[in-house]
C-alpha positions in Angstrom: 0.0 0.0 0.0 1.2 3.5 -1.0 2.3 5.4 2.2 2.3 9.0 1.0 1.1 10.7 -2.2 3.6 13.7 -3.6 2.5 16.4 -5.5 5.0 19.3 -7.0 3.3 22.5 -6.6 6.0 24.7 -8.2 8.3 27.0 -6.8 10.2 24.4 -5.2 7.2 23.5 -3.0 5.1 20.1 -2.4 2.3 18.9 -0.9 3.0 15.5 0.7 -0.9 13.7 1.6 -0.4 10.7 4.2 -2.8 8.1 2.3 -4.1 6.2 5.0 -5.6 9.6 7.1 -4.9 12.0 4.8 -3.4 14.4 6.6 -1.3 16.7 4.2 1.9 18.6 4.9 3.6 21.0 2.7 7.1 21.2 1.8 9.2 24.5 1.1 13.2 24.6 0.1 14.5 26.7 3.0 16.0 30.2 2.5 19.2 28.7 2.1 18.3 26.8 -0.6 17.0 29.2 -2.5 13.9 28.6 -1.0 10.6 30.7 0.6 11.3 28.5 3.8 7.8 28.7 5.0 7.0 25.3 5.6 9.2 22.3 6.7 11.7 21.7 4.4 12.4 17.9 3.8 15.3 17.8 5.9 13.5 19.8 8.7 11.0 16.4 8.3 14.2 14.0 8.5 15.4 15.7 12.0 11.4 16.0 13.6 11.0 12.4 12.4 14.5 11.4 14.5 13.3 13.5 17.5 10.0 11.9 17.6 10.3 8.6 16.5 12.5 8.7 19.2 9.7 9.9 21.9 6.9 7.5 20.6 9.3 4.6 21.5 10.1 6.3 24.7 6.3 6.2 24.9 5.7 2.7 24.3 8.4 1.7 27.0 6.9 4.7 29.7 3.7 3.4 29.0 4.4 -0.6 29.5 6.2 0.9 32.7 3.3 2.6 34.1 6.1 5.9 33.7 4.6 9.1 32.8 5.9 10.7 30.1 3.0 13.2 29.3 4.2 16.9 28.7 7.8 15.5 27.6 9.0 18.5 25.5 12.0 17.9 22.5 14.1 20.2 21.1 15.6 19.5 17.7 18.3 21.4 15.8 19.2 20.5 12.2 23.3 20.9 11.5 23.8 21.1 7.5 26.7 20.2 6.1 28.0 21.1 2.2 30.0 19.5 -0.9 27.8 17.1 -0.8 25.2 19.4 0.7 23.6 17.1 3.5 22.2 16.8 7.1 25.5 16.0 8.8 23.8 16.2 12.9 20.6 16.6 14.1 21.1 17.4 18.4 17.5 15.8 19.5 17.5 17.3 23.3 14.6 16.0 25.8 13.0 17.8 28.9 10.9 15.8 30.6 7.8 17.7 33.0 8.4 18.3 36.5 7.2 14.5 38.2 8.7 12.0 40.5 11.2 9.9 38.1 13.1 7.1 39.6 16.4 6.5 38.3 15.3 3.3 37.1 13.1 4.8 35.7 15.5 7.0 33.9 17.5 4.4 32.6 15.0 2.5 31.3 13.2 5.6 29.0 16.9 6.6 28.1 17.7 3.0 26.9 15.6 2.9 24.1 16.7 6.5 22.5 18.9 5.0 19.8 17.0 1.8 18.9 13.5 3.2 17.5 13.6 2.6 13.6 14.5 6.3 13.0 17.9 6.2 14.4 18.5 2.8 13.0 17.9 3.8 9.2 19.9 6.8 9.0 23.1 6.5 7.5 25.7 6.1 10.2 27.7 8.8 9.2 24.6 11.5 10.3 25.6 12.2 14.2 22.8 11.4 16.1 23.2 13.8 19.7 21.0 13.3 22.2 20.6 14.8 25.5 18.4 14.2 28.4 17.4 16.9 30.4 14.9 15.4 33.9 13.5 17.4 36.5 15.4 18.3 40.1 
């Protein structure tokens, strides 16, 4: 089954429709790309997926925990690199809401960071940084 349907709209724009919910996102080159940059640019998309492919599977493992993740903010910074132009690090940084966190508990949400299928289908040489940042 197709996964998402691609349209070029011009201007070095698209319009990206998830099949299955159809939910649509638009696509813009960014400003330094000779681009408008006012929408995600594809690359923007590769680092938010990272980030929260990342926090879904921290989800998964909070929730068969009984942890409480809800409220879990990320922060996600794109690094370009040139010749060839490319994403060369996306920083993913987690702050998690003010709760009662053991350090078990800790260790077990942290554990999972890099093995969420994001992480583990980008090419190795993209640095993948993450920091944690808990409460207290």
């Amino acid at each position: 089954m197709i996964t998402v349907k691609t349209k070029y709209l011009g201007d070095l724009r698209t319009d990206n429709t998830h099949v299955q919910s159809g939910n649509r996102i638009t696509t813009d080159a960014p400003l330094d790309n000779r681009g408008k940059g006012e929408f995600f640019s594809p690359t923007d998309l590769l680092a938010t997926a990272l980030g929260s492919c990342i926090l879904t599977i921290m989800g998964i493992k909070a929730r068969d925990h009984g942890i409480d993740l809800e409220g879990t903010e990320v922060e996600i910074t794109k690094i370009m690199a040139d010749n060839p132009r490319r994403v060369a690090e996306v920083v993913v940084e987690f702050f998690f809401p003010p709760k009662k966190y053991t350090e078990t508990d800790r260790r077990l949400i942290e554990s999972v960071a890099g093995i969420s299928p994001v992480p583990l289908s980008l090419h190795p040489d993209l640095k993948q940084t993450i920091h944690f940042h808990w409460p207290g």
